[in-house]
N, C-alpha and C positions, 0 to 999 in steps of 0.2 A: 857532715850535717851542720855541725855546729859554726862552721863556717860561712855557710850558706844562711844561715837562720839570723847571722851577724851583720852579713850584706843587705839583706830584707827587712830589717831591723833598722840601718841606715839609709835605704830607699824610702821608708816609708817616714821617718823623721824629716829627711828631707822636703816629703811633699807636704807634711803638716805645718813646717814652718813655712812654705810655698803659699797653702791656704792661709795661716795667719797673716801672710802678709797682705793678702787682699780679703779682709774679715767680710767685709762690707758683701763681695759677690759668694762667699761661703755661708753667709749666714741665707742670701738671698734664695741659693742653691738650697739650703736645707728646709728653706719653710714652701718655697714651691712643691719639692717633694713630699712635704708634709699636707699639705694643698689636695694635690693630687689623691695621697692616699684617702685622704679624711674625706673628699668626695667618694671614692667606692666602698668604703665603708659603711658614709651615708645610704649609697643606693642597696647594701646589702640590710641594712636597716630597713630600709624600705620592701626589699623581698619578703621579709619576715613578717612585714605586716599583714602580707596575706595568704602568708601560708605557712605552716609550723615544719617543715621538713622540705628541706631541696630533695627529692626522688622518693615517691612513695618507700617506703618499707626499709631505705638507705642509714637509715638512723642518723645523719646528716642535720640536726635541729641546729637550732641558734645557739648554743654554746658550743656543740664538737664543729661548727664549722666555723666560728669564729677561731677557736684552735687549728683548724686546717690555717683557715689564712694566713695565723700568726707566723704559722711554720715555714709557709712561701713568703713569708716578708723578710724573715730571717734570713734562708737560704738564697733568695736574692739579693739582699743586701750583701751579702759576705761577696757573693760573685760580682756584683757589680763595683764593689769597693775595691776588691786585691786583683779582677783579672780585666775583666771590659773596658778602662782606659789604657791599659799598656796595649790588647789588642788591637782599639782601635786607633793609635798608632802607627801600627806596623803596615799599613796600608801606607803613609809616606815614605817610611823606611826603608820600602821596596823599592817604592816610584823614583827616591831622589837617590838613593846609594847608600841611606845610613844603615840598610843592617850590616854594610860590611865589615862595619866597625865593630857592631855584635859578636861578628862570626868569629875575629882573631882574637876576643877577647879568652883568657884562660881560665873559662866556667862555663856553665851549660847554656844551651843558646836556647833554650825552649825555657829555660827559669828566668835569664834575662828577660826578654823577651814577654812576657804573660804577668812578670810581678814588679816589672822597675817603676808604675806608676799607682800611689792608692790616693782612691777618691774616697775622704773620709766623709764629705757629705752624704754619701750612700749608706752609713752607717744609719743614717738619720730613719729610715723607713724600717732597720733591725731591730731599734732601740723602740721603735712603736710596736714594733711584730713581739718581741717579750716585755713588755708592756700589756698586750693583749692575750697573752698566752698566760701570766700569769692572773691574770682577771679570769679566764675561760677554768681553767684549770679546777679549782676549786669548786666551780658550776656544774661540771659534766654531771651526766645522770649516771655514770658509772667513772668513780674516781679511777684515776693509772693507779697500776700498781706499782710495786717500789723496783720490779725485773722491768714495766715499763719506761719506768723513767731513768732508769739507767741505761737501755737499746736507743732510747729517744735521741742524745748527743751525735752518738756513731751513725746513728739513721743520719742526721741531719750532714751529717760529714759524707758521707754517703751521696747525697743528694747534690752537695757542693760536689763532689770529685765529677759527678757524670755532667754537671755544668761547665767543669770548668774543661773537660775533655771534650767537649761541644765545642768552646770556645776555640779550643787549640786545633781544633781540626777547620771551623770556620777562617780562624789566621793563615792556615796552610792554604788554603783558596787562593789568601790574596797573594802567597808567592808564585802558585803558578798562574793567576791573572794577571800580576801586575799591578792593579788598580782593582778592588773594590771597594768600596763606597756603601755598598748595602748590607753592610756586615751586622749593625746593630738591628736593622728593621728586619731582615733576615732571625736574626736571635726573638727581637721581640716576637713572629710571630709563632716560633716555635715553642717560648716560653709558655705563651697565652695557656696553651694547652694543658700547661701543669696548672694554672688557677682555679682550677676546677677539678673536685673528686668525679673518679675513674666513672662513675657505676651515671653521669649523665651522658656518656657513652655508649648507646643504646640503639638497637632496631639497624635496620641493613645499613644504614652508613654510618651509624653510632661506631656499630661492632668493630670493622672492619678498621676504622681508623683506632678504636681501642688498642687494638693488634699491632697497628702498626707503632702505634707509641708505648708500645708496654715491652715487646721482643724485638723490635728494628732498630727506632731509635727512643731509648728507654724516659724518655721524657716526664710520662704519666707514673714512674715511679719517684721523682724527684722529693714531691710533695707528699702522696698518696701514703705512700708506707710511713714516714717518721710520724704525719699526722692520726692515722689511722691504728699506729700501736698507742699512742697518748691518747688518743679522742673516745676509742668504741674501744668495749670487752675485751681483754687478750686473750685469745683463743688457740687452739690449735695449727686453726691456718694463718694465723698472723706468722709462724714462723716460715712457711712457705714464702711469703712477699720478704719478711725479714732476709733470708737465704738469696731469694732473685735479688732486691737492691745490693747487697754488699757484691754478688758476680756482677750483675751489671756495670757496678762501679767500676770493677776491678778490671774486669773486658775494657771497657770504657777510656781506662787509665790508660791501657798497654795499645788499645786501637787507636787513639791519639796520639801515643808519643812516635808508635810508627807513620802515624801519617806527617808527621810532619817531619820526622829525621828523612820522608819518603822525599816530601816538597824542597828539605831545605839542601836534598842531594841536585837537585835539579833547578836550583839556584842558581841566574846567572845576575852577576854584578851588573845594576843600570851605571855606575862608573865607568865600566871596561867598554 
């Protein structure tokens, strides 16, 4: 472990001195994504203007859901920082012959592979999501408790594991295509679906894809439960969601790492 944690440790030094060297397109990188954010922010400013609660009776007001948000800013920042540029990657890797070189190396080819590139600009949209969290925090109409805010970390780690087990199985695609190209815009629109709490999920086609994103592919719990123990009451069935995101994860983990020992068995060198 500690070996592994040393190599990661020097991939990611790497790419920081990489970005200082071009300040100029990092700095540009971070305030577009700053950009961006600060525009849906704005527009959820603007929801509130005309209405005190996203989903009748949801308890969803303007502070527990500016804490959802903060939550999904977080958890995607981490994923988009330490996994989405090595995977999106691996799509030339495939095409020109470089993961061969992956393969002979003497380490794991799915840690290679997932962590050798980190885009610290992504950190830029985490650093506003606890930013916003600790602004909300304080506001809620029912402060977390102190059992809350210690589940909160683990939820949130939780919610990276089933992201990043998304990702690694989205990679495996592109070894048996060959060529994808849609991998991000593919993720982006899976993600969409976690921006939003569970309960606007509603009425015959609400339901139905609820289901499928909450037991298929666990998507809807990413966000839903880490914000959902810090944001509303901790109650009895919070430990139910608590229980499903940690198996989920955990499924999640072990259905990724075989799809992809599955793809990278059925690997053939574009070299040979």
């Amino acid at each position: 472990m500690n070996r592994y944690l040393s190599i990661f440790a020097t991939f990611a030094r790497v790419c920081l001195v990489r970005d200082m060297t071009f300040r100029a397109n990092f700095i540009l990188e971070c305030v577009t994504s700053l950009g961006w954010m600060a525009m849906n922010l704005a527009f959820y400013l603007l929801v509130f203007t005309f209405t005190s609660e996203i989903g009748r009776g949801t308890g969803w007001t303007k502070e527990p859901f500016f804490a959802f948000v903060a939550t999904g800013l977080i958890i995607n920042s981490i994923v988009q920082a330490l996994f989405m540029p090595s995977a999106e990657e691996l799509t030339e890797m495939v095409r020109t012959g470089g993961l061969d070189a992956v393969l002979v190396q003497p380490l794991d080819a799915q840690f290679l592979l997932s962590m050798h590139r980190v885009d610290f600009s992504a950190f830029a949209n985490g650093l506003v999501g606890v930013g916003l969290l600790v602004w909300a925090i304080p506001r809620l109409p029912h402060p977390p408790s102190p059992l809350a805010l210690l589940l909160y970390p683990l939820l949130v780690v939780c919610g990276v594991a089933i992201l990043y087990s998304l990702v690694i199985m989205l990679a495996a695609a592109t070894i048996h295509l060959g060529r994808n190209q849609s991998l991000y815009d593919f993720w982006f629109y899976l993600t969409n679906f976690s921006r939003y709490p569970a309960e606007i999920y509603s009425g015959p086609w609400g339901g139905p894809l609820r289901a499928l994103c909450t037991f298929v592919i666990p998507i809807l719990l990413v966000v839903n439960v880490p914000a959902r123990v810090i944001a509303q009451p901790f109650t009895g069935q919070a430990w139910g969601m608590i229980v499903g995101a940690l198996l989920a994860a955990l499924l999640s983990l072990v259905l990724s790492r075989w799809v992809f020992q599955s793809a990278l068995a059925k690997y053939r060198s574009a070299s040979s």
